[in-house]
C-alpha positions in Angstrom: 37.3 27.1 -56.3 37.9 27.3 -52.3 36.1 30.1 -52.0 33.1 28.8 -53.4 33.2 24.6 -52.3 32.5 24.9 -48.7 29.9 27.3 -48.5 28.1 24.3 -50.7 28.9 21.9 -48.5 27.5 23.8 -45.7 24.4 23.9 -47.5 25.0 20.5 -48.3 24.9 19.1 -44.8 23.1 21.7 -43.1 19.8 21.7 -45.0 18.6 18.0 -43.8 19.4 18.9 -40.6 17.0 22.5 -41.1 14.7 19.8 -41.9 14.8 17.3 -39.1 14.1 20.5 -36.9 10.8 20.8 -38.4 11.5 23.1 -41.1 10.1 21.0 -43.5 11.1 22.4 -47.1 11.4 19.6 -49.2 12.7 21.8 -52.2 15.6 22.5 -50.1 15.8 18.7 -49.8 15.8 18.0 -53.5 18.5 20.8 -54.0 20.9 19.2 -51.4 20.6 15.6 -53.1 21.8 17.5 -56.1 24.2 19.5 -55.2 25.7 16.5 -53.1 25.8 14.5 -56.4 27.2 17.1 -58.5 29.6 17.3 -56.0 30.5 13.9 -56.0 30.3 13.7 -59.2 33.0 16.7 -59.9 35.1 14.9 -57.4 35.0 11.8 -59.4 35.6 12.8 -62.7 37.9 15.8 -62.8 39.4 16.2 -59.1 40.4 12.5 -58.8 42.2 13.0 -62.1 44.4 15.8 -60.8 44.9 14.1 -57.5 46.4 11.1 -59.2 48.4 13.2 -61.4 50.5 14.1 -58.4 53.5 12.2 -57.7 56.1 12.2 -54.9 59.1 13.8 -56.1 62.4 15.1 -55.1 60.9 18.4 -54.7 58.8 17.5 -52.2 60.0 18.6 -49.0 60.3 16.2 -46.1 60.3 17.7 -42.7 61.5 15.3 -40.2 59.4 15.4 -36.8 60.7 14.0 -33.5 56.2 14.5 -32.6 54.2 11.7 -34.2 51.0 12.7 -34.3 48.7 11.7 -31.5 45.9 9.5 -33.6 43.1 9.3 -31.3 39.3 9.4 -31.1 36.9 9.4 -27.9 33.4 8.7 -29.2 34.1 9.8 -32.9 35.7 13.3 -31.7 39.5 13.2 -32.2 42.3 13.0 -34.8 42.8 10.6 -37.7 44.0 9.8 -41.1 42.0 10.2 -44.2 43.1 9.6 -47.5 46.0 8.0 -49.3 48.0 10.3 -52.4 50.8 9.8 -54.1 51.5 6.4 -53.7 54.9 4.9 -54.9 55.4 0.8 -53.6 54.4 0.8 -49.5 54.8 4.5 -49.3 51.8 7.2 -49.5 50.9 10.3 -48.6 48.2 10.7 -45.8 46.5 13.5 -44.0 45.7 14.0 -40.3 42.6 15.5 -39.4 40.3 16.6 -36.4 37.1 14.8 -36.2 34.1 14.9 -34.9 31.9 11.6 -35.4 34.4 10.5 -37.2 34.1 12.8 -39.9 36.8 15.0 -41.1 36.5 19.0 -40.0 39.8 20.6 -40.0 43.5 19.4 -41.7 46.2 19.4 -39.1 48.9 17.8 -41.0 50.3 16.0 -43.9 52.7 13.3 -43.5 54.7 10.4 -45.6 53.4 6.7 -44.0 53.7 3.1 -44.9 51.8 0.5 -42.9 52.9 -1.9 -40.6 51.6 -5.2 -40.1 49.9 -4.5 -36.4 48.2 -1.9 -38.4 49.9 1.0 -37.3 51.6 3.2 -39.4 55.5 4.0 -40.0 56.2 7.7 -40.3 58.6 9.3 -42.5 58.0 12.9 -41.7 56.1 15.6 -42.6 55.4 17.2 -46.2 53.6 20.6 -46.8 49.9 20.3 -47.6 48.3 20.2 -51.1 44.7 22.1 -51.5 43.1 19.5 -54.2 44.3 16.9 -51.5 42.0 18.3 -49.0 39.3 19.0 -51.2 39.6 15.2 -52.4 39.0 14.4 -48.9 35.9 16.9 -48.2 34.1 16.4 -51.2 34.0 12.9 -50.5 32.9 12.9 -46.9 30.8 15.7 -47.3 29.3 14.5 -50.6 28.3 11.5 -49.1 26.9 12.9 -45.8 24.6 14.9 -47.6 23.4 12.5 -50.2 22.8 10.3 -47.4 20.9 12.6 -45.4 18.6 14.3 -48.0 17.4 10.9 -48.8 17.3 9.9 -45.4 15.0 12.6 -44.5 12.8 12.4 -47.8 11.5 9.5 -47.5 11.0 9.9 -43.5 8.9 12.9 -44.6 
């Protein structure tokens, strides 16, 4: 599913863009708006079902880190948490990830958090990566980049 999930979201984001730099296909447009909704719309009803079907277990393996991860962003371009998995009373599941704008590129970790009142977070350690987790997270930032710029640029043009 891997294989074929980011080279649609590539087309996903990068054909409003094409646009905007005066190639002005507005097929292409139309085709992204659809593909970003079937997207979304696979992420909602099947992904999100198998997401929530994962629980934390015993199994799981918690690696304990000395490191915290450095959660920091400089005009959008940084690292932050996305998402929130297997939740059981204050404890869940996050993921750290390089952004850029503020929008998620590449998965650098996966760790066991709670929040704290200042609105930090609490760290546990760190647990091995699950794929659908990932591709939770990039269907639904991606899906609803390129929805939002397909339309964007359709009605510009």
């Amino acid at each position: 599913m891997n294989k074929l999930l980011f080279p649609l979201l590539a087309v996903v984001t990068a054909v409003p863009i094409l646009w905007f730099f005066d190639i002005r296909i507005q097929a292409l447009l139309w085709l992204s708006l659809v593909i970003s909704i079937l997207l979304l719309a696979f992420r909602y009803l099947v992904l999100r079902k198998v997401v929530k079907s994962y629980e934390l277990s015993e199994d799981d393996e918690l690696f304990s880190s000395n490191l915290s991860p450095l959660l920091f962003t400089l005009n959008g371009i940084g690292t932050r948490f996305y998402g929130s998995f297997r939740q059981e009373k204050d404890l869940y599941v996050t993921y750290e990830f390089l952004c850029v704008l503020f929008i998620p590129v590449i998965p650098i970790g996966c760790y066991l958090v709670s929040d704290m009142e200042d609105g930090s977070y609490k760290i546990y350690g760190k647990l091995t990566r699950r794929r659908y987790e990932c591709t939770d997270i990039y269907l639904k930032w991606y899906g609803w980049l390129g929805c939002a710029l397909s339309v964007l640029f359709l009605v510009i043009g």
